[in-house]
C-alpha positions, 0 to 999 in steps of 0.5 A: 500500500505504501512505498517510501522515498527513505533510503531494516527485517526486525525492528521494535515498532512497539516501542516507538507507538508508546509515545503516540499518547495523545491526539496531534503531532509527537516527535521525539530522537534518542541516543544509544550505544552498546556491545552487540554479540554475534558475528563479531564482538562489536561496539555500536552507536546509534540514534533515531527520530520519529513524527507521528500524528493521530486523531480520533481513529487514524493516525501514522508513525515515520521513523528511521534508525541509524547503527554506526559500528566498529569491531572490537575483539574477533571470536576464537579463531577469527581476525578483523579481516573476516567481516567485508571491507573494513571496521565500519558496518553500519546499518540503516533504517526508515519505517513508516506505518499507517493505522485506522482503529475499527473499534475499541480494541481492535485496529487494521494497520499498512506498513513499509520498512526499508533496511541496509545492514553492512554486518550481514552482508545486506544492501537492501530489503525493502517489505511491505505488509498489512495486518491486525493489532488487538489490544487484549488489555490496558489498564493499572499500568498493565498492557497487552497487545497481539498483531498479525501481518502478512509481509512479503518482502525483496531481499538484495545481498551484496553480490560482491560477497555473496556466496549462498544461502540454505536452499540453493537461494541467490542474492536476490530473493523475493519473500512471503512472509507472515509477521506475528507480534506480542508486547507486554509492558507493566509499570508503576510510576516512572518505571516501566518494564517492557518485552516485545516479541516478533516472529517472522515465517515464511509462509513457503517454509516455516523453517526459515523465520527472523524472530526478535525478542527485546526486554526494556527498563524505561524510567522517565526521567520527567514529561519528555525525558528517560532512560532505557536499558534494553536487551535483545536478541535476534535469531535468523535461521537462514543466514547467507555465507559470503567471502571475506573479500570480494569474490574474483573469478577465481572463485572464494578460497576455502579459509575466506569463506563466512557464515553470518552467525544467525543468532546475535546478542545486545545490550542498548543503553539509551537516551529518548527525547520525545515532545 
């Protein structure tokens, strides 16, 4: 329904809808950094802005989100040299979403989301998708949302790199995919406890499924200012391979070939700002 002029699959929209919590215009940024775990040790800093508006039933949220990363410490028996290029894998990424509430509990929503990832060899992937949101429960600081959507998306890896994927895939695919999303929060004064949970299928193969799993502590610090520690992790069950340099005629020798690591840790301190 909707294609972007912004120059990533999971993201934590969740936790950007929480500012919507009146009627007209918010924006806000934030500021975070930390230790990422998988590929390899790396050391990210990173920021984000939104806007949105909503009245009585409509409303949208745009956002982007900027990761800027330099490796620290290799994994046993891995050097700096096996993650393409250099030092610096940045990633990026703008989402923008529309929603119309059908009733009390239950809204219809359409989205885009555009993503590039030097980390795992992803020059872009662009989905669109659109779906469901049910509010099962909100009240006494307590909260509970469900959503589904469908969500194909186009998938371009670096083909400089590119190897191979688990099936035979190449570095341009186009996906099916159904997106299942549940997020809790409870609070009580200025602290709130927050865990989203995303799970992505492809409805051609279960197997292959993107899940993101992200626990936050927030304290408002005052009306427009708080601190977030959140962790995370993120799972990809079908990650490509790819050579540690770009790939000659001579093909990729056998000690330069990779494997993105389909499972990756992180721990984010932040600092939003939302008016």
């Amino acid at each position: 329904m909707l294609w972007p002029t912004l120059a990533s699959a999971s993201v934590n929209f969740e936790k950007r809808r929480r500012a919507l919590v009146r009627p007209g215009w918010s924006m806000g940024i934030d500021l975070h950094g930390g230790l990422r775990r998988g590929n390899l040790n790396v050391l990210e800093l990173g920021g984000g802005e939104f806007v949105g508006w909503q009245a009585d039933r409509l409303g949208f949220l745009l956002l982007g989100e900027h990761r800027f990363r330099a490796q620290t410490l290799a994994r046993a028996g891995q050097g700096f040299s096996d993650l393409p290029r250099s030092r610096q894998l940045n990633a990026h990424m703008g989402h923008l979403r529309l929603f119309h509430r059908l009733g009390p509990r239950l809204s219809v929503e359409a989205f885009t989301q555009v993503e590039a990832d030097e980390l795992s060899v992803l020059r872009w992937r662009q989905l669109v998708g659109t779906g469901l949101r049910l509010r099962v429960i909100e009240r006494d600081g307590l909260s509970l949302h469900l959503g589904t959507a469908y969500v194909p998306e186009l998938e371009i890896l670096d083909r400089a790199l590119f190897l191979g994927q688990p099936g035979g895939h190449g570095p341009i695919n186009v996906w099916q995919r159904v997106g299942q999303v549940i997020d809790a929060s409870v609070g009580r004064g200025p602290v709130t406890l927050v865990n989203t949970f995303y799970v992505q299928p492809r409805i051609d193969d279960p197997r292959d499924v993107r899940v993101l799993d992200e626990a936050s502590l927030v304290i408002a610090v005052s009306k427009h200012v708080s601190l977030e520690l959140a962790g995370s992790v993120r799972v990809d069950t079908r990650p490509p391979s790819y050579c540690a340099v770009p790939v000659g005629t001579g093909g990729c020798a056998p000690e330069l070939v990779r494997r993105v690591v389909g499972t990756e840790v992180a721990v984010d301190p932040a600092l939003a700002v939302s008016f």
